[in-house]
One Martini backbone bead per residue (centre of mass of N, CA, C, O) as a GRO file, in nm:
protein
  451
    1UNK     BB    1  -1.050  -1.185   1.597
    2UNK     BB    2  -1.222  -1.472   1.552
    3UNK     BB    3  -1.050  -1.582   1.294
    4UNK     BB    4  -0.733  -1.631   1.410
    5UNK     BB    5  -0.763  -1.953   1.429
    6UNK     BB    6  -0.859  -2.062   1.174
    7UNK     BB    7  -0.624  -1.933   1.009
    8UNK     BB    8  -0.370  -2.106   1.127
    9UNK     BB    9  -0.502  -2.354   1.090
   10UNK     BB   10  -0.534  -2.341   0.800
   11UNK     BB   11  -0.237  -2.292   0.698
   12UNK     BB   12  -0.101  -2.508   0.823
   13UNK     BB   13  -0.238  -2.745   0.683
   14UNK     BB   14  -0.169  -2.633   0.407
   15UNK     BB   15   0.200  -2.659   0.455
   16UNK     BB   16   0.169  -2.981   0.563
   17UNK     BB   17   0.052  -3.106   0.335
   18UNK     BB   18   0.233  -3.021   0.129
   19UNK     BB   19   0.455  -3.102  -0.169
   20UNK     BB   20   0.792  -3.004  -0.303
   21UNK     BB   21   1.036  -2.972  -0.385
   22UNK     BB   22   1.327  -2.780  -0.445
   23UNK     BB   23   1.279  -2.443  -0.514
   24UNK     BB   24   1.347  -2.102  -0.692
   25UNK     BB   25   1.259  -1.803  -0.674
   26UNK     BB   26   1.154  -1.449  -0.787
   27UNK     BB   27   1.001  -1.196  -0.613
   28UNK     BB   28   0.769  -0.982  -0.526
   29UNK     BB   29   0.592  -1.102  -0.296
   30UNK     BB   30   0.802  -1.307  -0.230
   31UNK     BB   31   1.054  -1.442  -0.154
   32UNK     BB   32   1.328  -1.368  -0.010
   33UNK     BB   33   1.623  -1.410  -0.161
   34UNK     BB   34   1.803  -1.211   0.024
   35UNK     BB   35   1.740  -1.417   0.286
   36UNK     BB   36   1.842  -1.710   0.198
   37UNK     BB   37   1.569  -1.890   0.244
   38UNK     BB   38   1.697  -2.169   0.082
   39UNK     BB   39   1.930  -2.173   0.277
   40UNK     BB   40   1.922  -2.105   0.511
   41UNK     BB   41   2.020  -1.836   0.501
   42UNK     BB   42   2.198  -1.534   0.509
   43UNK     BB   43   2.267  -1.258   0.264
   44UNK     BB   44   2.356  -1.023   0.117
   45UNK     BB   45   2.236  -0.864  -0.194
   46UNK     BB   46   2.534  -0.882  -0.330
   47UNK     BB   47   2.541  -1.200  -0.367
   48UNK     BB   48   2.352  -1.303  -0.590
   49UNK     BB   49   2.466  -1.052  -0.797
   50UNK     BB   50   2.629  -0.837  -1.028
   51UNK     BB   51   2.361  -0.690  -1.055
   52UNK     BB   52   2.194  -0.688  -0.754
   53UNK     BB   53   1.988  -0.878  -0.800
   54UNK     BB   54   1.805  -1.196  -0.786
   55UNK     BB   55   1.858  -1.477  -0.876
   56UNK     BB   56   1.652  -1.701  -1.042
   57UNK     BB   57   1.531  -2.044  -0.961
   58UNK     BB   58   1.465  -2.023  -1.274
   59UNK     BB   59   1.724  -2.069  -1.367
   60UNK     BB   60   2.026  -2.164  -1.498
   61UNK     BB   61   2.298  -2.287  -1.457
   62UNK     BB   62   2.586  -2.170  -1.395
   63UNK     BB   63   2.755  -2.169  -1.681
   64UNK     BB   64   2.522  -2.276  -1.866
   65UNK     BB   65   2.344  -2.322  -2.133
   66UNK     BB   66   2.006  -2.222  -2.139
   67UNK     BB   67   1.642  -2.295  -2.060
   68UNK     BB   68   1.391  -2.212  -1.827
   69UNK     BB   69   1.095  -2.279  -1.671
   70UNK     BB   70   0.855  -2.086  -1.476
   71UNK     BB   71   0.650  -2.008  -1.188
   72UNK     BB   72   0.325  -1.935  -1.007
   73UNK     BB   73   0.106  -1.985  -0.734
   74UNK     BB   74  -0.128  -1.773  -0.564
   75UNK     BB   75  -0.292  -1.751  -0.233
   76UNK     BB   76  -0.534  -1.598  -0.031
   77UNK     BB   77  -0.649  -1.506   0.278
   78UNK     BB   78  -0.865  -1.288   0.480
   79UNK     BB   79  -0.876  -0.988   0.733
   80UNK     BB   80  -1.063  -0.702   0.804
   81UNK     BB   81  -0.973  -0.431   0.984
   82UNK     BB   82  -1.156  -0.148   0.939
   83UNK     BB   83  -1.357   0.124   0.980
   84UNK     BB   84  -1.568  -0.056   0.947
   85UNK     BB   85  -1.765  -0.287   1.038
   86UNK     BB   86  -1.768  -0.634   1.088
   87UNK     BB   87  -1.823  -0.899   0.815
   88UNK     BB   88  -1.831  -1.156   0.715
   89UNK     BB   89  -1.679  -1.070   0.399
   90UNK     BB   90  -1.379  -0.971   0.531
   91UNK     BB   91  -1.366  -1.314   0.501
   92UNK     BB   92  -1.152  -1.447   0.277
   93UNK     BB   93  -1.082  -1.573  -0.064
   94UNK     BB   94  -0.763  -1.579  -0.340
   95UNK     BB   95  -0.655  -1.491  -0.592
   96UNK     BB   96  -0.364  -1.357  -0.685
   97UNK     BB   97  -0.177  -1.499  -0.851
   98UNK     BB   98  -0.015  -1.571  -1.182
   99UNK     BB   99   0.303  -1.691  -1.361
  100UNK     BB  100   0.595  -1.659  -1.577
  101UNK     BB  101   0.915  -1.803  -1.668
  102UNK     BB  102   1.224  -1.680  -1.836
  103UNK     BB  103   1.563  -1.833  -1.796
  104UNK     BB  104   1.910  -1.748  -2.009
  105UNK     BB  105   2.206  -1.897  -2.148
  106UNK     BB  106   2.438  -1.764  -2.374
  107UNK     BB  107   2.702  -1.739  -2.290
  108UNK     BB  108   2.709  -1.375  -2.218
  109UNK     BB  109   2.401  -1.400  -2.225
  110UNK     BB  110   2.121  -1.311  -2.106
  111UNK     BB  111   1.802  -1.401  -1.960
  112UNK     BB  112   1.479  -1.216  -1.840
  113UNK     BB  113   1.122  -1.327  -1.789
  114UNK     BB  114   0.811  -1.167  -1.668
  115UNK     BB  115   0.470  -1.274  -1.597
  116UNK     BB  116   0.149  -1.128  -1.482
  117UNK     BB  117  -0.177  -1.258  -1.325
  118UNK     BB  118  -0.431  -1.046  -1.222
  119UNK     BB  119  -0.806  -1.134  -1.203
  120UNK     BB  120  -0.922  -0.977  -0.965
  121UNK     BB  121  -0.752  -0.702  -1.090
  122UNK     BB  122  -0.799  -0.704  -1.412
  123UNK     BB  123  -0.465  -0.774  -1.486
  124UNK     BB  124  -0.187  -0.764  -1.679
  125UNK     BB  125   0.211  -0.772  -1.670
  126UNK     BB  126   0.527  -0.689  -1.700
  127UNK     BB  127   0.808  -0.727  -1.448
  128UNK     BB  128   1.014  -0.838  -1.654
  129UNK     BB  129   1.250  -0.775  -1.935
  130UNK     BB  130   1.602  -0.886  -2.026
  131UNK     BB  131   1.907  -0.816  -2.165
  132UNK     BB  132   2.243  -0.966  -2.055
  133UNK     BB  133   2.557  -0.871  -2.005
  134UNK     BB  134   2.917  -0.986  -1.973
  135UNK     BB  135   3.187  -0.845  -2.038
  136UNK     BB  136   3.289  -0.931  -1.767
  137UNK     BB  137   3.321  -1.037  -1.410
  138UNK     BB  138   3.254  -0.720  -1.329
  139UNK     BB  139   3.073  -0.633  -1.592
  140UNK     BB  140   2.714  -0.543  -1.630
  141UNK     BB  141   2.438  -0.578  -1.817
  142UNK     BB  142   2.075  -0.406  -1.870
  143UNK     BB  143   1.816  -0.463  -2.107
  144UNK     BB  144   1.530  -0.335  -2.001
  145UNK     BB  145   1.313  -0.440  -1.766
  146UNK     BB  146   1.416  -0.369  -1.470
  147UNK     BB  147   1.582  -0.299  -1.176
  148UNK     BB  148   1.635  -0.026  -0.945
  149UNK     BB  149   1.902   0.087  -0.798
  150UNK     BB  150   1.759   0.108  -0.502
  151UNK     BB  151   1.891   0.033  -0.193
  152UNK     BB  152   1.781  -0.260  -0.072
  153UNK     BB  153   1.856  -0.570  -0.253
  154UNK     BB  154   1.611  -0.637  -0.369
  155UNK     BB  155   1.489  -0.595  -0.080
  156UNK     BB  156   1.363  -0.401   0.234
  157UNK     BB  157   1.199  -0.696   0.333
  158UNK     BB  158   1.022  -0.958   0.485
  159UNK     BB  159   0.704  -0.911   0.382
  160UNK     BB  160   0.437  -0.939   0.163
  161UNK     BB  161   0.410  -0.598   0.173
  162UNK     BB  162   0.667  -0.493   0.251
  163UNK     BB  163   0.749  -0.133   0.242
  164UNK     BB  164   0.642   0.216   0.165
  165UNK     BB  165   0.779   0.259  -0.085
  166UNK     BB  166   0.651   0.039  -0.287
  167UNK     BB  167   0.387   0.278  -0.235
  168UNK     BB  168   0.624   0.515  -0.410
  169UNK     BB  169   0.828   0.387  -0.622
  170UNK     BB  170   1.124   0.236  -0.388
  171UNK     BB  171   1.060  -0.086  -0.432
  172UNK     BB  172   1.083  -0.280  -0.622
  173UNK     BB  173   1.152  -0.105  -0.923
  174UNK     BB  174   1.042  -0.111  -1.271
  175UNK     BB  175   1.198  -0.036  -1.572
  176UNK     BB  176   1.287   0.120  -1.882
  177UNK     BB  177   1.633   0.033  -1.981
  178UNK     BB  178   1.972   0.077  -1.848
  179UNK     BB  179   2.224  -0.138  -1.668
  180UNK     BB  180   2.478  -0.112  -1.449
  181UNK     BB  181   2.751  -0.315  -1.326
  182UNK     BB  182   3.061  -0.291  -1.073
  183UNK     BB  183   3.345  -0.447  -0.950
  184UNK     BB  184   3.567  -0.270  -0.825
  185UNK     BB  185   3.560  -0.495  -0.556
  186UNK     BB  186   3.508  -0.744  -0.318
  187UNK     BB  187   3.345  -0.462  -0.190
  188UNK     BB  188   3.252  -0.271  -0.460
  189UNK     BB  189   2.941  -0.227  -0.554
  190UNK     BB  190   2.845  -0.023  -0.921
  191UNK     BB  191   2.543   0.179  -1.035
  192UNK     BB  192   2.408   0.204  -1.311
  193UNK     BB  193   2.106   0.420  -1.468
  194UNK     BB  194   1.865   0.444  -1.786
  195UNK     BB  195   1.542   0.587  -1.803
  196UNK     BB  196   1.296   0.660  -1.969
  197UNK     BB  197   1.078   0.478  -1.847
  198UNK     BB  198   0.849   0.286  -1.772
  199UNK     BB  199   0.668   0.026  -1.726
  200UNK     BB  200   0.458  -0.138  -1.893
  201UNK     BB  201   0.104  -0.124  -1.975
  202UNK     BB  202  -0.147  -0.255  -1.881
  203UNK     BB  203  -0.506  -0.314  -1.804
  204UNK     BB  204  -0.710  -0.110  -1.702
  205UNK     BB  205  -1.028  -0.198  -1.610
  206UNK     BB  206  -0.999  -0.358  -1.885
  207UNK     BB  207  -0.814  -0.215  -2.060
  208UNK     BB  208  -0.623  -0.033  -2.297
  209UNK     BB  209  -0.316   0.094  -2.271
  210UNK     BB  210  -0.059   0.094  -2.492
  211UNK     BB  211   0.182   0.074  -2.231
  212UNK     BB  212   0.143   0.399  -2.158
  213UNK     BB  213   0.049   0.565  -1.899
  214UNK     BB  214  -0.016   0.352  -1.637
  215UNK     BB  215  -0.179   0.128  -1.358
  216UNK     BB  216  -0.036  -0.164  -1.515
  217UNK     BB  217   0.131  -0.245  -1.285
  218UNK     BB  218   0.396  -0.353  -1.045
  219UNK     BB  219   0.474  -0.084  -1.038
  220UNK     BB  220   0.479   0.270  -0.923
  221UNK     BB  221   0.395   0.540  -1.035
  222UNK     BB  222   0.361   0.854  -1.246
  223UNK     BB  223   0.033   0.966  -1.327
  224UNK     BB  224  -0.200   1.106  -1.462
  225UNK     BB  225  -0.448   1.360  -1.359
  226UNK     BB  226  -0.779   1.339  -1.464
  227UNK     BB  227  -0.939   1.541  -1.238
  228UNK     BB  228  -0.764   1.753  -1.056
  229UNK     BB  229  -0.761   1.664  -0.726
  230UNK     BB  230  -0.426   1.761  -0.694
  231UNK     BB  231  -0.490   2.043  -0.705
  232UNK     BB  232  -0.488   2.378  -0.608
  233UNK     BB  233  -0.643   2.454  -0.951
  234UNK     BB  234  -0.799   2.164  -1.067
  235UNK     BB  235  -0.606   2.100  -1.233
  236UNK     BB  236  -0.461   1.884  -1.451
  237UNK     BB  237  -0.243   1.614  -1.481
  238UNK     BB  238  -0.006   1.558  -1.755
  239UNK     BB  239   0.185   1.283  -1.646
  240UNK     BB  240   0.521   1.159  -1.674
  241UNK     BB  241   0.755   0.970  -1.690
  242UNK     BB  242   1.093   1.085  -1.787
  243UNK     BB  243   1.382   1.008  -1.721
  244UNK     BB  244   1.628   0.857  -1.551
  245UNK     BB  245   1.867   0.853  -1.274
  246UNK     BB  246   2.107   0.598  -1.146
  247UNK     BB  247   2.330   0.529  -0.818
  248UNK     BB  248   2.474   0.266  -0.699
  249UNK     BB  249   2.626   0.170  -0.336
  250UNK     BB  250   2.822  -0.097  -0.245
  251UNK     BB  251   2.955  -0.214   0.101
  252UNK     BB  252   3.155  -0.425   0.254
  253UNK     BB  253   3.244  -0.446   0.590
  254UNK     BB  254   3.139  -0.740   0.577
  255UNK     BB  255   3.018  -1.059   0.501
  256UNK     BB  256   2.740  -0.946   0.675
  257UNK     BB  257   2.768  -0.666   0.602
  258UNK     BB  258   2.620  -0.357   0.429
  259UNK     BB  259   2.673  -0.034   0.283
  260UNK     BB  260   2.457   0.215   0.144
  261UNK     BB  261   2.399   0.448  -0.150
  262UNK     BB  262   2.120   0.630  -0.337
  263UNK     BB  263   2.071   0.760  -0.655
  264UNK     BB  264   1.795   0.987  -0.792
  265UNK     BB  265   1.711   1.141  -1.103
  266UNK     BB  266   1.381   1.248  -1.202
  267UNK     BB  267   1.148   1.279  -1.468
  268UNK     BB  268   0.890   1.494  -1.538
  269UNK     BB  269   0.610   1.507  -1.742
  270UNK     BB  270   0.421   1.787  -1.935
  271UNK     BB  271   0.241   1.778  -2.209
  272UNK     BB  272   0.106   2.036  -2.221
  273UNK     BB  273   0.385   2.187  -2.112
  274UNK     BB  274   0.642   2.075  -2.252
  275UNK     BB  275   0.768   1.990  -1.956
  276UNK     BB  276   1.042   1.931  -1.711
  277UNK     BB  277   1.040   1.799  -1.402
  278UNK     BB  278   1.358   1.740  -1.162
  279UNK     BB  279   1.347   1.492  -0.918
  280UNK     BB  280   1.427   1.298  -0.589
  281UNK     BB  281   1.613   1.010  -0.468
  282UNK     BB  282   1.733   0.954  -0.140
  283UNK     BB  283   1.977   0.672   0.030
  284UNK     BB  284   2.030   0.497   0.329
  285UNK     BB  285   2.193   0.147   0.384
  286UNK     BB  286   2.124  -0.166   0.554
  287UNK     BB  287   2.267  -0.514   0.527
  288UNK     BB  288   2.273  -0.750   0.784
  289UNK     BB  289   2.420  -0.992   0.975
  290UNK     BB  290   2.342  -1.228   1.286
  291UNK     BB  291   2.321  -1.518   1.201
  292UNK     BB  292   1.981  -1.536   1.222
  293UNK     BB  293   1.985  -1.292   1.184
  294UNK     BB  294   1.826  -1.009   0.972
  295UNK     BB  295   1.896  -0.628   0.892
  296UNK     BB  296   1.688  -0.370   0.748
  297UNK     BB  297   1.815  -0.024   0.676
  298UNK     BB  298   1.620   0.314   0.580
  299UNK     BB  299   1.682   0.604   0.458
  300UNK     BB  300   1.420   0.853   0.251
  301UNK     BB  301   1.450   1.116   0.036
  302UNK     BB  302   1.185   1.294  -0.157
  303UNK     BB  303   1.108   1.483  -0.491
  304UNK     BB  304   0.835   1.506  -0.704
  305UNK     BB  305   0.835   1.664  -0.951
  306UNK     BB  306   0.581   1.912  -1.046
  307UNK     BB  307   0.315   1.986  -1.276
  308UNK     BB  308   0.034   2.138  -1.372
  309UNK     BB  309  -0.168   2.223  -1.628
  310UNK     BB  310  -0.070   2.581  -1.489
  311UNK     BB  311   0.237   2.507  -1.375
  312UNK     BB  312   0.185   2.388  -1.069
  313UNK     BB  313   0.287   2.288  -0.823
  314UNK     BB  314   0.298   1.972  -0.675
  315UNK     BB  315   0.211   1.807  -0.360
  316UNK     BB  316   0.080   1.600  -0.545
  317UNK     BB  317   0.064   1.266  -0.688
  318UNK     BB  318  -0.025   1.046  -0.914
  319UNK     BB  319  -0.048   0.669  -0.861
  320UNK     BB  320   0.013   0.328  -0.921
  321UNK     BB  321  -0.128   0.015  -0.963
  322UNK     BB  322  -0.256  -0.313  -1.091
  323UNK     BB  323  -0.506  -0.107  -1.197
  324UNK     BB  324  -0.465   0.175  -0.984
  325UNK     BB  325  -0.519   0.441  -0.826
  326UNK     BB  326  -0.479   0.687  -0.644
  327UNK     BB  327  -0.803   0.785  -0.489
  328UNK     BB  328  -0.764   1.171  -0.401
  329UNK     BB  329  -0.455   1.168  -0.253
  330UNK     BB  330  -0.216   1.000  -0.331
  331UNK     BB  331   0.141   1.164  -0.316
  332UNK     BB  332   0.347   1.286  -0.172
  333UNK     BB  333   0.644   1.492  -0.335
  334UNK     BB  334   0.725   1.531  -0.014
  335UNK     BB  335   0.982   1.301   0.189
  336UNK     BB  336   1.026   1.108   0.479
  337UNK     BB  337   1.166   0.764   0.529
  338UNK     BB  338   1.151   0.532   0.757
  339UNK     BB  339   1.328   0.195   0.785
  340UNK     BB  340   1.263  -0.162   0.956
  341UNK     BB  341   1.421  -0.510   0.966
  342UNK     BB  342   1.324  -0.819   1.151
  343UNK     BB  343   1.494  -1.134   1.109
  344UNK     BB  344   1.464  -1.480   1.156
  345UNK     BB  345   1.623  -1.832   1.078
  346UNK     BB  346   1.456  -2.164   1.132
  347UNK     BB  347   1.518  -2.445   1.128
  348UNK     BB  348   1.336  -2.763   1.034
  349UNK     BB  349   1.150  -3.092   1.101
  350UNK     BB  350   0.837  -3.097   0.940
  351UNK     BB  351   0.821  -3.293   0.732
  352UNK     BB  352   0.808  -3.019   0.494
  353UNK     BB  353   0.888  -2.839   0.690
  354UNK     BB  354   1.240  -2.621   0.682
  355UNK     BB  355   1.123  -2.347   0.751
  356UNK     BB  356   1.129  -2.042   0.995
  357UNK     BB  357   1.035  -1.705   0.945
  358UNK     BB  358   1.021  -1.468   1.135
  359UNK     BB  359   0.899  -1.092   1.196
  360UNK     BB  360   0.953  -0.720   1.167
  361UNK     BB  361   0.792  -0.421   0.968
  362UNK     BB  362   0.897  -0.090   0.933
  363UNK     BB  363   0.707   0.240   0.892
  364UNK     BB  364   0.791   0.622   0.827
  365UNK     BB  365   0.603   0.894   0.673
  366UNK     BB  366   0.659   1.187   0.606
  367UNK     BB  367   0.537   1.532   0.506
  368UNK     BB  368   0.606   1.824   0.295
  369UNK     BB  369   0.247   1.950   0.247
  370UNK     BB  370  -0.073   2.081   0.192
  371UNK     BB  371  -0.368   2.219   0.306
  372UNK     BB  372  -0.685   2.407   0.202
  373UNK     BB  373  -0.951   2.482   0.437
  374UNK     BB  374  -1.150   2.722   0.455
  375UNK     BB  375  -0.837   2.914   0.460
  376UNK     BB  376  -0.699   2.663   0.598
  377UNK     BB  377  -0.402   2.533   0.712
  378UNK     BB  378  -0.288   2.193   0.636
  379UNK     BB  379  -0.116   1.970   0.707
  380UNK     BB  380   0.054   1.662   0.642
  381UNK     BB  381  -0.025   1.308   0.730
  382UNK     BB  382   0.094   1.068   0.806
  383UNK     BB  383   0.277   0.738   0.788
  384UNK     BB  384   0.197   0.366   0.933
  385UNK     BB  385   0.372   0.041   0.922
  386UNK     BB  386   0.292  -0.254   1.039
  387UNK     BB  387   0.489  -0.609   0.983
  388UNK     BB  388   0.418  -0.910   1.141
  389UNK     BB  389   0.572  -1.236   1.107
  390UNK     BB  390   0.576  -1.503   0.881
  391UNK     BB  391   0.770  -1.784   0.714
  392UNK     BB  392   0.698  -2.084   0.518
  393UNK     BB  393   0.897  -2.386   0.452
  394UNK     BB  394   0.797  -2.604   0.197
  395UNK     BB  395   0.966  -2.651  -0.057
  396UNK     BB  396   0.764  -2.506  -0.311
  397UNK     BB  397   0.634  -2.373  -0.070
  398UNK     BB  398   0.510  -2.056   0.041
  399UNK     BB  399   0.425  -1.862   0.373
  400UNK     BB  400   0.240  -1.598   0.448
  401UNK     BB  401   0.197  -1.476   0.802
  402UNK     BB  402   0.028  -1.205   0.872
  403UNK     BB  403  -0.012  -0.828   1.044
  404UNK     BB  404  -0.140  -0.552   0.876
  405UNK     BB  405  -0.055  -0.267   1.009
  406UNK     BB  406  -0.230   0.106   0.985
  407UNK     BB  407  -0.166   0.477   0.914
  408UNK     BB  408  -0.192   0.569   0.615
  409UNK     BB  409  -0.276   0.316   0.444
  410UNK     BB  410  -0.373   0.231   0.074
  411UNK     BB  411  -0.439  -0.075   0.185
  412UNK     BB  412  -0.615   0.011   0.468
  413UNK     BB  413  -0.902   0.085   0.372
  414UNK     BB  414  -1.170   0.148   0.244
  415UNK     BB  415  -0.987   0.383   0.130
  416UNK     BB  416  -0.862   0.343  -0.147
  417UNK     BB  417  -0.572   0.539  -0.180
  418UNK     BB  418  -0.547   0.650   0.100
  419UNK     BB  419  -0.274   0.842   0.285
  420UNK     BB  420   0.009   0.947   0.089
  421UNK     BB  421  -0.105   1.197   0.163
  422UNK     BB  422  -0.245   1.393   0.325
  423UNK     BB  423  -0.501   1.188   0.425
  424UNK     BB  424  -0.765   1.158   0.598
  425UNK     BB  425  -1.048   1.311   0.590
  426UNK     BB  426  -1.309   1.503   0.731
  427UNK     BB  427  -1.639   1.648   0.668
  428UNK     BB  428  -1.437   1.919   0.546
  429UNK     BB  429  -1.156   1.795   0.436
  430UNK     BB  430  -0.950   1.756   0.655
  431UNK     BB  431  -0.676   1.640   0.825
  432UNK     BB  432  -0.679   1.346   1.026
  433UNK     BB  433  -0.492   1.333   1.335
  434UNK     BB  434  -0.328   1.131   1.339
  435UNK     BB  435  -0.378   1.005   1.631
  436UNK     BB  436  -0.685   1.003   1.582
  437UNK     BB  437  -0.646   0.723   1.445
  438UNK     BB  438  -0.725   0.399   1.391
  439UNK     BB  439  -0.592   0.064   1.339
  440UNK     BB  440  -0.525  -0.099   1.067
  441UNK     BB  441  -0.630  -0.453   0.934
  442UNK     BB  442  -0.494  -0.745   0.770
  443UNK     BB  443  -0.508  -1.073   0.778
  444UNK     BB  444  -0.264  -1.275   0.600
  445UNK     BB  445  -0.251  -1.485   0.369
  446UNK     BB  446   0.035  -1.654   0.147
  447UNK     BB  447  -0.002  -1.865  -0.106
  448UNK     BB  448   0.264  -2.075  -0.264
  449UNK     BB  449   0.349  -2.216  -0.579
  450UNK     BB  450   0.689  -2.306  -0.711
  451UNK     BB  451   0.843  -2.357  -1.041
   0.00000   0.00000   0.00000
């Protein structure tokens, strides 16, 4: 913990030293638009657009002709305390991502079209791109790879770790098809929407991947297991999604308050046994408003079938993003997640700095799904993660300062991609019971200059 003095007074300088106009972002591990905090308050996530999206703030100015870009450069500091002792190199800098938008409108025709380069992990992919109508004032279209519509929109959380499900791609999870939005009243907004295929994969390990499937993406996916490592009989999983639908529905119960159901019905296909296997992803969601706290609660139960190719049901799928897979240990293909989180949005007047949101994000994921280790069976191990923190605005920079704790989360831990399967294994093999986990943290800024 001796570092985190100089990092916090870090983040400061450099949050109160910078100055740039007053834009707004596109989200995705960015200012979080659903939390309002370009206005400083807050609104439910349908009040964006009709689309249920995030509305763009390098998008047009509305119902007007005309294209805008704009793009981001975002910068990590981090701290690192997983399982091994700390080393000095455990905390770094580093660039974290850089990005273009291009956002426009034409009559009734939208365009939105997002590119990111992580250089770190030599990868760069197609965050969303899609052309839009607007049929009528209630009912909207999106043609092309979009957000979707599942959970609280745009996003579930509000630090930029986001919460557990965003990786096992159930948080701003983004697929190449057709969604439908319609403003059935003023108060009951529904979503329709079919995916043939996941978000196009770039690079992994700067390898060329010709689309997909594979693990250069933004969103979190179900890509092949060519190992066989998840699997009971050893087989591959020649595996990838294809065909997925969803509908998605919110109800405002008051100005401040959303309550909605989303479902998912997901096809996994499996090309050595050129057969699909269709499972499932239901949610229950709430997006609340008191003053200047904001509320987001949310249970999800998911069910990812599939097969390996000899044809057994598999208890673990392996997923990627980024360029990288979970290595080893996948994502439990059965399971239930409580996601809460609780942000307070509060101006002030330091400067440049115009806004300042605590907050606190709990995810906690249960698993349906055994381990056999020498005769003997083990459940598999729970997953939890907690990340307080704060975000700094001073006009267009904004900084996220985490505490990123967690047990059996696949990016705090030396093993990295270890922990949303089974959990971690001891010298045997079998899964060491979370209760005997230490917390791995990661104290992490994350400064961004949006453009």
């Amino acid at each position: 913990m001796r570092f985190f003095p100089q990092l916090f007074l870090i983040a400061a300088i450099i949050s109160m030293s910078l100055y740039a106009d007053d834009v707004k972002a596109s989200g995705a591990n960015d200012p979080s638009v659903t939390s309002g905090l370009f206005s400083n308050s807050f609104a439910p996530s349908s009040a964006y657009s009709s689309a249920g999206t995030a509305t763009s703030a390098t998008s047009s100015v509305e119902n007007e002709d005309g294209f805008q870009i704009g793009g981001a450069l975002r910068y990590n500091i981090a701290s690192e305390f997983y399982e091994s002792d700390q080393v000095a190199t455990d905390t770094y800098g580093t660039l974290d991502t850089w990005r273009i938008n291009v956002d426009g409108q034409m009559s009734d025709l939208t365009l939105s079209f997002e590119y990111r380069f992580y250089p770190t992990f030599n990868t760069h992919f197609l965050k969303h791109g899609f052309i839009g109508y607007n049929f009528t004032d209630n009912l909207n279209m999106e043609l092309g790879v979009n957000q979707v519509p599942f959970g609280n929109l745009a996003f579930n959380s509000h630090s930029w770790w986001f919460n557990l499900p965003y990786y096992f791609g159930l948080e701003d999870d983004h697929n190449m098809g057709i969604k439908f939005s319609y403003d059935a009243s003023d108060d009951l907004n529904l979503m329709f929407a079919y995916y043939r295929q996941q978000d196009p994969a770039g690079p992994a390990y700067g390898m060329a991947s010709f689309g997909g499937p594979g693990a250069g993406t933004y969103s979190y996916n179900v890509i092949p297991d060519e190992d066989g490592d998840l699997s009971s009989t050893g087989a591959p999983s020649s595996i990838q999604e294809l065909n997925q639908f969803n509908v998605r529905a919110a109800y405002m119960v008051t100005p401040e308050i959303e309550i909605g159901a989303s479902g998912q019905l997901q096809g996994i296909y499996n090309a050595v046994l050129d057969d699909t296997e269709y499972g499932h992803a239901i949610a229950l969601h709430t997006d609340a408003n008191f003053g200047l706290f904001n509320l987001k609660l949310q249970y999800i139960n998911h069910d990812y079938a599939a097969k390996d190719d000899a044809g057994e049901t598999l208890d673990r799928v392996q997923m990627g993003a980024y360029g990288d897979p979970y290595y080893g240990d996948g994502v439990a293909a059965r399971g239930n997640t409580i996601t809460a989180g609780l942000a307070y949005s509060h101006d002030v007047g330091w400067g440049p700095i115009s806004n300042i949101q605590p907050y606190i994000n709990y995810s906690w994921m249960t698993k349906d799904g055994e381990l056999e280790v020498g005769g003997q069976t083990y459940d598999f191990e729970d997953t939890h993660m907690i990340v307080p923190g704060f975000m700094i605005t001073a006009g267009g920079i904004f900084t996220y300062v985490d505490l990123a704790i967690g047990k059996n989360q696949p990016w705090l831990t030396d093993a990295f991609g270890t922990g949303l399967g089974a959990g971690h294994l001891d010298a045997n093999g079998a899964p060491i019971p979370v209760e005997d986990l230490d917390w791995n943290m990661r104290f992490n800024i994350n400064i961004g200059y949006y453009f």
